[in-house]
N, C-alpha and C positions, 0 to 999 in steps of 0.2 A: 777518685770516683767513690760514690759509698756501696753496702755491699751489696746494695739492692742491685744500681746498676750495673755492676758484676755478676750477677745471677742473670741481671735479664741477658746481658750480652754473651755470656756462655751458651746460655737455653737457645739463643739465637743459631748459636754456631753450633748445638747438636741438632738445628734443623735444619743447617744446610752440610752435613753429614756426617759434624766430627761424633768417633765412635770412644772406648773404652781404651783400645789399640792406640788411641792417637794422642791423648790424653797426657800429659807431661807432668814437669813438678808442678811448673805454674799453676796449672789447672786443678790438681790435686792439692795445694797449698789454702787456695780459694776454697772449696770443700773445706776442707778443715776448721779455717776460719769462720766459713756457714754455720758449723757443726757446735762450733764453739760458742758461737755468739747464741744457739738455741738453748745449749746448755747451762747457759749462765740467766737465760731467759731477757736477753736482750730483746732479741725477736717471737714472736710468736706464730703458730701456724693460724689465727685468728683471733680476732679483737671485737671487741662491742660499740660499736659506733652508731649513732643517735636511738641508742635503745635496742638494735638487733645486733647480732652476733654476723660478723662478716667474717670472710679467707681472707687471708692473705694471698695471693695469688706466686705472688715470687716466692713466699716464704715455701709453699707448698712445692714450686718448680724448683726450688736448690734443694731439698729433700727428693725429688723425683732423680736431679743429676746424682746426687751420689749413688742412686743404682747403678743409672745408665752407665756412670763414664768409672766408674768402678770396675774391676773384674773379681772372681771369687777367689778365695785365697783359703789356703791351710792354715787357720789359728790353734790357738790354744788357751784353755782354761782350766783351772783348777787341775791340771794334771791331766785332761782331755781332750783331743783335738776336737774342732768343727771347722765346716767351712761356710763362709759368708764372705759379702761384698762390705761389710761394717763389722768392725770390731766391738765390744763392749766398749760401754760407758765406764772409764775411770770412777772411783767410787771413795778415792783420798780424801776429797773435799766435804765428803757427807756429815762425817764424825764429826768436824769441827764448827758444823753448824747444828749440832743437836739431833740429827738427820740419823733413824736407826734402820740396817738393812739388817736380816739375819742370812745364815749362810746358806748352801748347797739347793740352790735354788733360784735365789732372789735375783734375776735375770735385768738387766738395764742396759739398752742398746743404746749404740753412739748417739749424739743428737736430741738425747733424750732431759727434758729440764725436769729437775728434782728439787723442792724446795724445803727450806728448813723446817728441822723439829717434824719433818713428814717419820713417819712408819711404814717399811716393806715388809713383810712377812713371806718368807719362802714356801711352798713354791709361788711366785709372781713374776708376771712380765709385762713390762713397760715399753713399749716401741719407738722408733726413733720416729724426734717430731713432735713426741707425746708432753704435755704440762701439766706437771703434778704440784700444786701448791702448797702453799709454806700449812705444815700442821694438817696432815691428810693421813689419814690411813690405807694404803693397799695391801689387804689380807690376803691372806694365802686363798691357790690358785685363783687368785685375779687379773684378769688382763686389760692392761688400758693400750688404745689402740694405735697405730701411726697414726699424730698430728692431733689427738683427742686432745682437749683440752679442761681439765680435771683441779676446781679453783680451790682456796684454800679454807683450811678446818674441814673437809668431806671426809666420811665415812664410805669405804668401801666394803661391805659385807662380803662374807668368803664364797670363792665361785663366782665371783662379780665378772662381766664382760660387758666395758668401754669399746664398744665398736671406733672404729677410725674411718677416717672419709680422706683419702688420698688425692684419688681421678673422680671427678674433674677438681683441678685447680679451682672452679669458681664456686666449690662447693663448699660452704663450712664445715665443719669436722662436727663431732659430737661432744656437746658442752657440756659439762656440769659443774652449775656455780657452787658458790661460796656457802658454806653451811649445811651441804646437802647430807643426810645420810640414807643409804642405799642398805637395804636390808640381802641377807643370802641369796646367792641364785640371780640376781638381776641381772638383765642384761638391757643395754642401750645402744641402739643401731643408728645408722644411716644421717646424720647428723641432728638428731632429735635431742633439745636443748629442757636439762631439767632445771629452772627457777631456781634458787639462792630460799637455802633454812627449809625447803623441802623433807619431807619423811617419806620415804617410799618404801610399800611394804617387800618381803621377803617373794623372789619367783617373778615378782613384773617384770613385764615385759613394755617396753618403751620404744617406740619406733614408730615414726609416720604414718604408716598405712594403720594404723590399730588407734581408733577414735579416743581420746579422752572427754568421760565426762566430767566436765567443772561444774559441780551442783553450788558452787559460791558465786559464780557470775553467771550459772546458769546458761550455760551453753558449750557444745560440742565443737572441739578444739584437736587439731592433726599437729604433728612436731613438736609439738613442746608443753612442758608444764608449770603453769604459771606460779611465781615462787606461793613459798609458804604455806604448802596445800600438804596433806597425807593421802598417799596415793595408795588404790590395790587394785587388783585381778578382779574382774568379775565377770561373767558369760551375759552376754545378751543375743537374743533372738535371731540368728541370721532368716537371712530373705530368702531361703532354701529349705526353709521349718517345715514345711510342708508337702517337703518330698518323699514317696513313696518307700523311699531307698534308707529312710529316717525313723524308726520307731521310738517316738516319744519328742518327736523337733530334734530342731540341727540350732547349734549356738556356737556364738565365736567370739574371741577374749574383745575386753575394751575395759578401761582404765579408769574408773572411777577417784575422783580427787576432792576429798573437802575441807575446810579448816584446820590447821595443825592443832590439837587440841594441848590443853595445858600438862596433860599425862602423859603425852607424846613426846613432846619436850623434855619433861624432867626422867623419864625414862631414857634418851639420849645423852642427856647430861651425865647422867651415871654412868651409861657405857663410856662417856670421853673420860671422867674423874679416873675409873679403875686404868685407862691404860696412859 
């Protein structure tokens, strides 16, 4: 059986009762193997198929089992107990791929895929699920999110938060392609997909409910940013301006995005040249 149908038919059997208690080597073996196969980036928690960004739906349900059928445990790190139902992600394999984490800090849970010639910078954390592509930076305190999906050469600005989209299963997680750099402070929610060679400025905010306007194709766009665009913060007019309770209008964030300019670029360049 492949490991897909393994996931489905476990997920099966924690809906007809099996609990954490009941769980065995087998069981736990299979996990592992999930865990492994995310790590090496066999599988992923979502993929791009005919142009949109889809879930994987199993991938996301064998990431849900190893809560469920896990129980918490007393570990240990760097000289310090914690307890959780997932142990950290091994980190032997990083060095020999070029791949730099630095220490007391740089946090990497099980499950979690890291790919080469990528940079951690402590403090960071990566969630299990999560896909970090080959040549990416995650700077200090950045957190990418369970099952995000984070492609390769990205820039993560420090203070960065990758939201993760866990429940529902049929939900895609939060993407950002290839190329992207995310300036300090960003943060990206609820499965809101940033475009591939994007510039997004330092503080946006990114998430569905919060309108983007694309003044390149000229038109007002929810969830996503279409690549190759420089994105920022800007206030526009809410539909409340005119309330009493408002001295001077009531304004609410929205996203302004327009052509990557050629300064944008080569200013980017330079940040990747120095590190």
């Amino acid at each position: 059986m492949s490991l897909e149908s393994d996931i489905d038919t476990l997920w099966q059997r924690t809906d007809d009762g099996l609990t954490a208690g009941d769980a065995g080597s087998e069981e736990r073996d299979l996990l592992d193997r999930f865990l492994d196969a995310l790590e090496t980036g066999e599988v992923r928690a979502a993929e791009k198929r005919d142009g949109d960004w889809q879930a994987n739906e199993w991938v996301k349900r064998g990431v849900l089992l190893n809560f469920s059928l896990r129980e918490t445990q007393r570990r240990e790190y760097g000289g310090v107990d914690y307890h959780d139902v997932l142990p950290l992600r091994r980190t032997d394999d990083l060095g020999e791929r070029g791949t730099r984490n630095t220490p007391d800090g740089t946090v990497i849970r099980r499950g979690a895929h890291v790919g080469s010639d990528a940079i951690l910078m402590s403090p960071s954390f990566v969630n299990a699920g999560a896909h970090v592509g080959d040549g990416t930076l995650v700077d200090s305190c950045d957190t990418v999110g369970s099952c995000a999906q984070v492609g390769a050469d990205v820039k993560l600005g420090a203070n960065t938060l990758i939201g993760g989209v866990l429940e529902p299963v049929e939900d895609a997680p939060v993407v950002i392609e290839d190329g992207v750099s995310l300036g300090a402070g960003c943060r990206v929610t609820s499965g809101f997909v940033v475009g591939h060679d994007s510039v997004v400025g330092e503080n946006t905010l990114l998430t569905p409910r919060i309108p983007v306007y694309d003044l390149v194709e000229e038109e007002i766009i929810y969830g996503r940013l279409p690549p190759e665009r420089r994105a920022f913060t800007r206030f526009v007019e809410s539909s409340i301006g005119d309330h009493d309770l408002f001295d001077g209008g009531a304004y609410k964030p929205a996203v302004v995005a327009t052509d990557v300019e050629d300064r944008t670029l080569e200013a980017t360049e330079r940040e990747e040249a120095l590190r």
